[in-house]
C-alpha positions, 0 to 999 in steps of 0.5 A: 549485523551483531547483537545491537546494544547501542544505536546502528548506523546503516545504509539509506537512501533519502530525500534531504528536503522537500522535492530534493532528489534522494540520495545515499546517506546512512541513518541511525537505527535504534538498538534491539528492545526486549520485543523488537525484531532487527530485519535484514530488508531484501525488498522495498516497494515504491509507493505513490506515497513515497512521492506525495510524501517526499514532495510534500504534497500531503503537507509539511513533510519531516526531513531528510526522509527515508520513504518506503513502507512495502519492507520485505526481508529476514530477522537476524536478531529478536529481542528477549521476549519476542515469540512470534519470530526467531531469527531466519523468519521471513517477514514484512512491514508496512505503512505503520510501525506502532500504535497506541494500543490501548483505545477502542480501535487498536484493541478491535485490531483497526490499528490504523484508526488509533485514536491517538494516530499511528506511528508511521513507517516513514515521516512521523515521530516514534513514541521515543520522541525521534523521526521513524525511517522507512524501507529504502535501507538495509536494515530496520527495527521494528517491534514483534507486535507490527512486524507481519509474516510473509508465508512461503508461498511467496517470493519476498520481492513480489512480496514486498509491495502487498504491505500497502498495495495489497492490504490497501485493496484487500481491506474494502474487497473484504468489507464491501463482501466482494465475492461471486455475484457480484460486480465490482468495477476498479479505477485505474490498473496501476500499483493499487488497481493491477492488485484490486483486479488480481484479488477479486478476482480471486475473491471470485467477483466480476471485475471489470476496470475503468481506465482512462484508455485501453492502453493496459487492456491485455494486462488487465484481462491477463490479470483476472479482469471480465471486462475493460472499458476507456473512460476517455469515451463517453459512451462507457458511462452510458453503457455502464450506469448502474451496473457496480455493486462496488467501484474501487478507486485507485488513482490519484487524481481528482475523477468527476465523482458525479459521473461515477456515482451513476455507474453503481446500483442502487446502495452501491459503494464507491470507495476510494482508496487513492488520496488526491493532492487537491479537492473533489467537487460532489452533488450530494443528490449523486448519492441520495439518489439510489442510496449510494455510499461514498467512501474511503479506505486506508490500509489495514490493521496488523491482523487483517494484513496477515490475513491478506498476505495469507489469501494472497499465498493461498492463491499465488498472488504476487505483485507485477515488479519491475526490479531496480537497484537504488541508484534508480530510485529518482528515476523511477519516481519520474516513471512512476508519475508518468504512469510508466511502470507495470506495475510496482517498482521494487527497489533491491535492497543488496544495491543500497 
């Protein structure tokens, strides 16, 4: 694309309203201000957020919604004053395209706690006041300050899907101190868990996964799992009680969290990662009891995203893709749902 001076019309795939099928269109993108960056996106991951968010089960949703926010692909124009990034530069972006940048937690770099809430990638209002539109299209616009690195150790579609998937698991490892000696236990081996397993592992943890069978148990051991366990038999939570330091929860369902609670050590954490349409019942006595944390997690700042994408460079850790053109989107939306999918789609950008 030439130099933008006026706003750009590109290619898109969006959802007109909400549970709509998505479909072509094209959507405006701003010019190129003085700190932004206009990126040719290759890859863009499929979120089980894009399917929450494009059927409204989070809430009223904006449309015609363009989702994606696992954005992979190269700048091919900078504004004048942007110095991190010059044109050829192999970058992403992920769940959020802005943020007040002046309260406590954007200043400590917990852009996604801004008091002021974050801007988005997809189904929000930009500062400007207009609807922000996320990765399933060709191009984007995003200023330098929430625009992140991809190093060359790592191909731009088993990329694309660290920017949520892989800050969103990175985050509580890093902060719940995952590492030798301890045991950590992730929930469900698909999107968010098959990357929980691979990072832990490479954090040098005794992972084990809990899934509801042992369908993907090969691929869990294959992924760096110690251990795999079905969570349909019973016996599991008697064998398991009190064994985890730290239980990640990936999944999107509502889980019986007094039974899972029982699994931890003392002061133990479980942290949840995966958001649940509907509410979740708790005995509080499942945490008094043991001086356990119930918690949850969402992404990360811009700073420890780098920092994700940087360890996962370091130890060749890319996402388990299944490439798809656009025209496939909805369909893959089903598979998803039906947990059919190992372990994230990608959607090639070349075919929107």
């Amino acid at each position: 694309m030439t130099a933008q001076t006026s706003t750009t019309t590109v290619s898109a795939y969006a959802a007109p309203s909400a549970k709509a099928p998505l479909e072509r269109t094209t959507i405006p993108r701003r010019p190129v201000g003085e700190t932004d960056v206009l990126i040719d996106i290759q890859y863009a991951g499929i979120c089980h957020s894009d399917i929450h968010q494009a059927r409204d089960g989070w809430g009223e949703g904006i449309f015609p919604m363009v989702p994606g926010h696992e954005i992979a692909g190269v700048v091919t124009e900078v504004g004048p004053a942007v110095t991190k990034f010059a044109v050829g530069d192999r970058v992403g972006v992920g769940c959020m395209v802005d943020s007040c940048r002046e309260c406590e937690n954007c200043k400590a770099g917990l852009e996604q706690y801004c008091d002021k809430g974050n801007v988005q990638t997809y189904n929000a209002l930009g500062k400007d006041g207009e609807p922000t539109y996320g990765g399933y299209s060709t191009h984007v616009v995003v200023d330098e300050a929430f625009t992140l690195r991809i190093p060359d150790g790592l191909s731009l579609d088993v990329a694309a899907p660290l920017l949520c998937a892989g800050i969103t698991t990175y985050s509580p490892l890093h902060r719940w101190n995952a590492g030798p000696g301890k045991k950590i236990a992730v929930v469900g081996l698909g999107g968010l868990g098959h990357m929980a397993v691979k990072i832990a592992h490479a954090m040098g943890a005794e992972v084990t996964v809990l899934s509801q069978s042992l369908r993907k148990k090969d691929d869990g051991l294959r992924l760096g799992a110690d251990h795999y366990y079905a969570t349909s038999d019973e016996a599991t939570f008697d064998e398991l009680a009190g064994s985890f330091d730290l239980i990640l929860s990936t999944v999107s369902a509502p889980l019986p969290l007094d039974k899972y609670l029982g699994l931890l050590r003392p002061e133990g954490a479980f942290v949840n990662v995966g958001a649940p349409e509907e509410p979740v019942s708790l005995n509080l006595f499942s945490v008094i009891g043991g001086g356990k944390t119930l918690a949850g997690s969402m992404i990360g700042g811009i700073r420890e995203t780098q920092e994700m994408l940087d360890f996962c460079a370091e130890h060749g850790l890319g996402s388990e893709i299944e490439l798809i053109e656009a025209s496939q989107i909805n369909e893959a939306y089903e598979r998803v749902l039906a947990s059919d999918v190992r372990y994230r789609f990608v959607i090639d950008a070349a075919t929107i």
